[in-house]
C-alpha positions in Angstrom: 160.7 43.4 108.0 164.0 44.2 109.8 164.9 42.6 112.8 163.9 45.1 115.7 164.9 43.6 119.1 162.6 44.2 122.1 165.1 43.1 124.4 165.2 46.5 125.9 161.9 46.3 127.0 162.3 43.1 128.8 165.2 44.6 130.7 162.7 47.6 131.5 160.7 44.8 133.4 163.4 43.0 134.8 164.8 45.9 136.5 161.0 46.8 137.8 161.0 43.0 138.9 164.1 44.0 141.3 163.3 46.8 142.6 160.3 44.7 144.1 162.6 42.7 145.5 162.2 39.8 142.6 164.5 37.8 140.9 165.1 40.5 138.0 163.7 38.4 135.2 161.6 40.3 132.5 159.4 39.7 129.4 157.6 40.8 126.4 155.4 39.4 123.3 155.2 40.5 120.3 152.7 40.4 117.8 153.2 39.1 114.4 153.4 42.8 113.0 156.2 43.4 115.6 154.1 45.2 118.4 154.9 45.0 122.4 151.5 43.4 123.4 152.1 41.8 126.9 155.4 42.4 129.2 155.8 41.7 132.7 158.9 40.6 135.5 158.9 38.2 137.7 156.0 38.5 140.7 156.5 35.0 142.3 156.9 36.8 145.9 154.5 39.5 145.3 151.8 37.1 144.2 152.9 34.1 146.3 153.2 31.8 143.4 155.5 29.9 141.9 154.4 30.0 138.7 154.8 33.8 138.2 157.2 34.0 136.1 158.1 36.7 133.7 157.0 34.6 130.8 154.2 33.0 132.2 152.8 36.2 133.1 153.3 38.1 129.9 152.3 34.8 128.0 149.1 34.6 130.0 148.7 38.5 129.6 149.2 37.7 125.4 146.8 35.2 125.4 144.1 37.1 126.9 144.6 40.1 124.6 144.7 37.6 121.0 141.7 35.9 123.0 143.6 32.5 122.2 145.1 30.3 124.1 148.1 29.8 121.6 150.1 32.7 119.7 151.0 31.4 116.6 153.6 34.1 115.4 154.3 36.0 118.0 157.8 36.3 119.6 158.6 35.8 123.4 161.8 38.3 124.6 162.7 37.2 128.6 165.9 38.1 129.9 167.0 34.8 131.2 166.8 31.2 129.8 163.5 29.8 130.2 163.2 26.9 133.3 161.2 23.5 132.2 158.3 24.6 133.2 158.0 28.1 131.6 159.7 26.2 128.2 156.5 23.9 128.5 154.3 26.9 128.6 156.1 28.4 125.3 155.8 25.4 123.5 151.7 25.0 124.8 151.3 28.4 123.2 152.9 27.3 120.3 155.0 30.8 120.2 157.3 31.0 116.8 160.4 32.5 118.4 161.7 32.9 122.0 164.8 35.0 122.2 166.9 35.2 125.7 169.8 36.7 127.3 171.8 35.0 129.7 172.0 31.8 130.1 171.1 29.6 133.1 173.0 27.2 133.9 171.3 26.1 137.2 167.8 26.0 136.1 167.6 26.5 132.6 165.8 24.4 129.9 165.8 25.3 126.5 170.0 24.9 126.0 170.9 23.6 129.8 169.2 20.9 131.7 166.3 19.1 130.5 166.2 20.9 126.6 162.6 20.7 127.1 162.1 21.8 123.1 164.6 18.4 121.9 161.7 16.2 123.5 159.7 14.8 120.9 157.1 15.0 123.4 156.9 18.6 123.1 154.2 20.2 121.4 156.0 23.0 119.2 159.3 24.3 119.0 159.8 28.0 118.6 163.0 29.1 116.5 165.4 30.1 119.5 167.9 32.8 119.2 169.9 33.6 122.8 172.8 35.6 123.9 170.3 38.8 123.2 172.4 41.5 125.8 173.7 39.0 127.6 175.8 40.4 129.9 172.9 43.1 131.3 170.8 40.6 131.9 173.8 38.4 134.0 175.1 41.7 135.6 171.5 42.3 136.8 171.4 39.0 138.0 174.5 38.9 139.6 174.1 42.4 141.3 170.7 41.4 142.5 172.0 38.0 144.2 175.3 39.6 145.6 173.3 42.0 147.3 171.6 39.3 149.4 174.3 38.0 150.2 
């Protein structure tokens, strides 16, 4: 099967996410058969929680459709590189490929910080491809921050 990104989509969600007023991070999983089956953007604000992040949320909303609690196969697209925690998550759900766009320097942790998926503590380590339309995801970022400040 040819490589079809679903990027796109997770840009539709981050730009959703900002227009909330949330960090504009967004998401999607896809199925083995390379179908959109969960996407979502950041609610942390929305939701009061810290833990709703883009993945987590899509990953949650993934899970629930497979009726599984891991995804064996399925893809994760987000935006921005995964933090510790939401790397964790990917790994738990023993996902076969995470692809992101921008990088993140402050709190990443796939390629920056902790490389949560170089442990050998972690669970499962999805094939990672990054870069994927990079420089939207940073120029939503950056447009999102600079108007706050």
């Amino acid at each position: 099967m040819p490589f079809n990104s679903h990027m796109e989509a997770a840009l539709e969600e981050a730009r959703a996410a900002a227009e909330r007023g949330e960090v504009p991070v967004g998401a999607v999983v896809v199925d083995p058969a390379g179908a959109v089956v969960a996407r979502a953007g950041n609610r942390t604000r929305e939701l009061n929680d810290p833990s709703a992040h883009a993945e987590v949320l899509a990953i949650r909303a993934a899970c629930t459709a497979a009726r599984s609690e891991r995804l064996p196969g399925y893809a994760l697209y987000v935006t921005l590189e995964p933090c510790p925690a939401c790397a964790a998550i990917i790994s738990a759900a023993r996902l076969a490929r995470l692809y992101y766009g921008a990088s993140d320097p402050k709190s990443g942790g796939v390629e920056r910080g902790p490389r949560i998926f170089s442990h050998p503590q972690a669970h499962h380590v999805p094939e990672i491809y990054d870069g994927i339309r990079a420089e939207e995801s940073e120029r939503l970022l950056k447009a999102f921050f600079a108007a706050r400040r």
